[in-house]
N, C-alpha and C positions, 0 to 999 in steps of 0.2 A: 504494500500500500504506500509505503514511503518514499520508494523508486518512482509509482506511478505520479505522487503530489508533484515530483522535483521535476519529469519528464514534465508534466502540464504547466507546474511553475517556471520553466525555461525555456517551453513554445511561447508561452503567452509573453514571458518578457522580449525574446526575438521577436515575435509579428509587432509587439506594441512601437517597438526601437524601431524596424521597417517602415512602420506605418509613419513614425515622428520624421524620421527624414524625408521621407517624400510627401508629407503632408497629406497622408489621406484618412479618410472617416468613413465611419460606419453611423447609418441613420440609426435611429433609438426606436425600439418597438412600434411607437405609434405614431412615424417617420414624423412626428414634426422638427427633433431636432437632429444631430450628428454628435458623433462621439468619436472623441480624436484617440482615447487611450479603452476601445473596450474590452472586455475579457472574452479568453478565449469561448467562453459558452455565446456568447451575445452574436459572434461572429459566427459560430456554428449555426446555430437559430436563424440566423438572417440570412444564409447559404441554406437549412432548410426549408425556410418560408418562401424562398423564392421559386419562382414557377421554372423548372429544370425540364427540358425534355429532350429525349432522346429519340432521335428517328432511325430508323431502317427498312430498305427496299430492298425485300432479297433478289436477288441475282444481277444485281447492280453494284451490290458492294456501296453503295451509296448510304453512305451514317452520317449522320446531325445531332449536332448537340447543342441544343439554343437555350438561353431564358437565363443565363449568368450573369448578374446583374455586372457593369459598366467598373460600377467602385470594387464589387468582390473582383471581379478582373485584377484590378490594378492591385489588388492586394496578393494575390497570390502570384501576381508576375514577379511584384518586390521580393516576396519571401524566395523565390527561385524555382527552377524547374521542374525537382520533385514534386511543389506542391502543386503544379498545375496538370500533369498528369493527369488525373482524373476528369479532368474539366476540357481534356481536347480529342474533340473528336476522332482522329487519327490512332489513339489509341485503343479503341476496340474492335477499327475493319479486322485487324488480322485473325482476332477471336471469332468474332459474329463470322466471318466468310467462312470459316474451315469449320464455323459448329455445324452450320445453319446447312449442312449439302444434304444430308439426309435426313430431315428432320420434317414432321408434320408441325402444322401453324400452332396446335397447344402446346406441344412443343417447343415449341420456337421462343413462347412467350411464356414461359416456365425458365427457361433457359436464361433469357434477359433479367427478368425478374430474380434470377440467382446471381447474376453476375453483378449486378448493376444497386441493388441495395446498398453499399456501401457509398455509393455516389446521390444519393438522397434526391433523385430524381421523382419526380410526383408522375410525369408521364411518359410512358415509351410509347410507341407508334410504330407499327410494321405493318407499311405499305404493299 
């Protein structure tokens, strides 16, 4: 438990240091204001609440991944390129193409739906 306090306690001082240098902010729940120093849950929630969605058209290889809001962008550009991995679409043609070749549509969307939970997406789409 104490390993995990210290890993959360020195994300959250990294993104907050990130964020102070390049001046960006995170709006406050009930977006009327921003928040230049928030914690790591506040930025999580705000990356949950925002409308994520993931598209694919099988046999096109064709994947989208919209609805990232503008600010969480710039936030995890600053933090670097590990943390944006999940957030570019590029990274799951090579999965979805080689899953997706013999697979029925419940399938399909069983498969997404396992893969893709940890990127807190609210919608997928399989054209």
């Amino acid at each position: 438990m104490t390993l995990a306090l210290l890993i959360y306690s020195a994300t959250e001082y990294l993104m907050r240091k990130k964020m102070e240098e390049q001046r960006l902010t995170v709006p406050t729940s009930d977006h009327k204001n921003v928040l230049s120093r928030p914690s790591l849950m506040r930025v999580y929630q705000y990356l949950a609440n925002s409308n994520i969605s993931l598209t694919y058209s099988p046999g096109t290889e064709f994947v989208r991944l919209t609805g990232v809001p503008l600010d969480m962008q710039q936030i995890l550009l600053s933090m670097g390129e590990e943390w944006c991995r999940y957030y570019v679409s590029d990274t799951y043609r090579p999965y979805i193409a080689s899953a997706f070749l013999n697979m029925s549509r419940k399938d399909q969307e069983k498969f997404i739906h396992e893969i893709y939970s940890s990127v807190s997406t609210k919608r997928i789409i399989i054209v």
